[in-house]
N, C-alpha and C positions, 0 to 999 in steps of 0.2 A: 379454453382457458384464457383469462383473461393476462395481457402483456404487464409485464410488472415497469416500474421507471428505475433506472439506474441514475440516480446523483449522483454523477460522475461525468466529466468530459477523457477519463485515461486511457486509450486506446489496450493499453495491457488489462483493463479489467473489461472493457467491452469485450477483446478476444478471448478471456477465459469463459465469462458468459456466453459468447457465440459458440465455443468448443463444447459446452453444457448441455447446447439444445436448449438454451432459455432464450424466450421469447420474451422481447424488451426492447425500452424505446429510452431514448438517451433526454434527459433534463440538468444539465447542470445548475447545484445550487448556489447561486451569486449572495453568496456568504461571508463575512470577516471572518476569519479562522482563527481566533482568539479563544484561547481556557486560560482558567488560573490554575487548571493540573500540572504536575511537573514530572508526575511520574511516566512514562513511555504509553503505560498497557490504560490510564485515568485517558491521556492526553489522546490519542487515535479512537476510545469510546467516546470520548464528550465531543469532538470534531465530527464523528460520523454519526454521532445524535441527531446534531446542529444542523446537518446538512439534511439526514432524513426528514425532518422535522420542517427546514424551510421550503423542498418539497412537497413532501403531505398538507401543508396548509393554503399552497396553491392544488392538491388535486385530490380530493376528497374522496375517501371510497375506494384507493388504487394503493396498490401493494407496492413498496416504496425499498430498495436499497439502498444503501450510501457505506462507504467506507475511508477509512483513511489510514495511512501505511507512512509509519516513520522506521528509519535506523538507529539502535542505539548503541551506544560503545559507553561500557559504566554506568549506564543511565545519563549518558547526556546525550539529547537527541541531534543528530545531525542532518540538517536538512539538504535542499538541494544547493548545490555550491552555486557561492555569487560569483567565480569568474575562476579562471583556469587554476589560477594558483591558490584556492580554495578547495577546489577538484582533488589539488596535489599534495594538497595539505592533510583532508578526510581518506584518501587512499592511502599513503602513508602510515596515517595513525592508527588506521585499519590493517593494514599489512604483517603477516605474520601472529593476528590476534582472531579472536571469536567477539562476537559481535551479536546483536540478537535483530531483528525484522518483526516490529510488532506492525499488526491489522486491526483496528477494531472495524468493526460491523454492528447496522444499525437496520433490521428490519421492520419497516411500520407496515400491519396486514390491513385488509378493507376496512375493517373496524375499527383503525387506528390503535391498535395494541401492540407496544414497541418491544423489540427482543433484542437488546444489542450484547457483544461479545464479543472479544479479541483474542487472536492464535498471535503465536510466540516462534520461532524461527529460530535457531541459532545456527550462525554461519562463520564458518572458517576461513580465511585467508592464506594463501601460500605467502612467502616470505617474500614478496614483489621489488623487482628492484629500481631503480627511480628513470631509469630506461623505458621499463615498461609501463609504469605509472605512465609517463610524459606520453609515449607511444598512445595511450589506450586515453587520453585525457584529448589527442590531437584528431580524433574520431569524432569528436564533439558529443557522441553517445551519453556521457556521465553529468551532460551539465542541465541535465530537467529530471535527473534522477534523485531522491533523496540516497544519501550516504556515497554519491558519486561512483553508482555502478548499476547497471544493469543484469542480472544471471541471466535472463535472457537472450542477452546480445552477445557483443564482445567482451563482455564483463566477466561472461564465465571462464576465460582462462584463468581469472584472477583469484578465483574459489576456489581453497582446497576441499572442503565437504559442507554438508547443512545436517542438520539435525533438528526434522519437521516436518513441516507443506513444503514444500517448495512451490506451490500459485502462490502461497502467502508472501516468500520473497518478492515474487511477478509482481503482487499488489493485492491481493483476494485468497482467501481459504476456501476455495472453488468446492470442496466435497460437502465441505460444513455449512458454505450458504446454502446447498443446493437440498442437504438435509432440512436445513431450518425453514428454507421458502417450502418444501411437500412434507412438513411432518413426517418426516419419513426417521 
C-alpha cells in the first residue's frame, strides 16, 4: 500500500496516525491561512482544503491528508494565545462554560478526488480558578495550542467532560479519517 502525505507538521496528528497504523510521510503545506469563512465548521474545511490541495499539486498521484482544528466559544474562534495573558484570558472565558473543537479534514485520493468533512466536539470546563489558570499557563503547554489547552497534557485537569471524538479535540477524527482513507 502506497504511504499517504500528511500536510501537517503537528506532532498530535502525526501520533494519532502512527497510533492508526497508517503509513505516511510528513509534507508541510507552506500556505497563507486565510478564508473569508467566519463560521468555525466553513473555516477548518476551507484551511484544510487549502493545505491538501497545495500539497497534491506538488505530488501528483498520492493520497493527500491535511486538517485544521480551531476552538470555538459562541462561534468565535479562538486561536493559539499571543502571550501568557492571552492564555489567561481564553482559559478564563472558557472556564466554567462548553465550548465546541471543530476539525475539518480534507482528503485528496490518486486521482485527485477531494473528500473533505469536519467533526464537532463539545467540551466542558470545570469552573477553574485563576490559581490554576496561572499554574497551568506557567507550563508553557497552552501557548502553541489553539483555545490555550491541551486535553492531552496537562490540560486535562482543566476538563470536566466532552461530548464526541475526543482525537478530534488532540487535533484529528482518527476513526473517521481512517474510515474515509479504506472506504471502509
Amino acid at each position: 500500500m502506497m504511504k499517504i502525505i500528511l500536510a501537517s507538521n503537528s506532532p498530535r496528528r502525526k501520533e494519532l496516525l502512527e497510533q492508526a497504523g497508517i503509513e505516511f510521510e510528513v509534507k508541510s503545506a507552506d500556505v497563507e491561512e486565510v478564508t473569508s469563512k467566519t463560521l468555525p465548521q466553513d473555516v477548518v474545511m476551507d484551511l484544510s482544503l487549502l493545505k491538501a490541495k497545495a500539497i497534491a499539486d506538488e505530488n501528483p498521484g498520492r493520497k493527500i491528508v491535511a486538517a485544521d482544528t480551531v476552538v470555538a466559544y459562541d462561534n468565535q474562534i479562538l486561536g493559539k494565545p499571543k502571550d501568557e495573558e492571552d492564555a489567561f484570558n481564553m482559559l478564563k472565558m472558557l472556564s466554567g462554560k462548553t465550548h465546541h473543537v471543530y476539525t475539518g479534514v480534507t482528503i485528496i485520493d490518486e486521482t485527485g478526488k477531494c473528500n473533505s468533512f469536519f467533526e464537532c466536539t463539545a467540551v466542558s470546563m470545570y469552573e477553574n480558578s485563576d490559581e490554576l489558570i496561572r499554574e497551568y499557563i506557567s507550563t508553557g503547554e497552552p501557548m502553541d495550542k489553539a483555545g490555550a489547552y491541551g486535553i492531552q497534557g496537562r490540560g486535562a485537569v482543566l476538563v470536566k467532560d466532552i461530548a464526541g471524538d475526543y482525537n478530534n479535540v488532540v487535533g484529528l477524527p482518527l476513526a473517521k479519517v481512517y474510515r474515509v482513507l479504506y472506504n471502509l
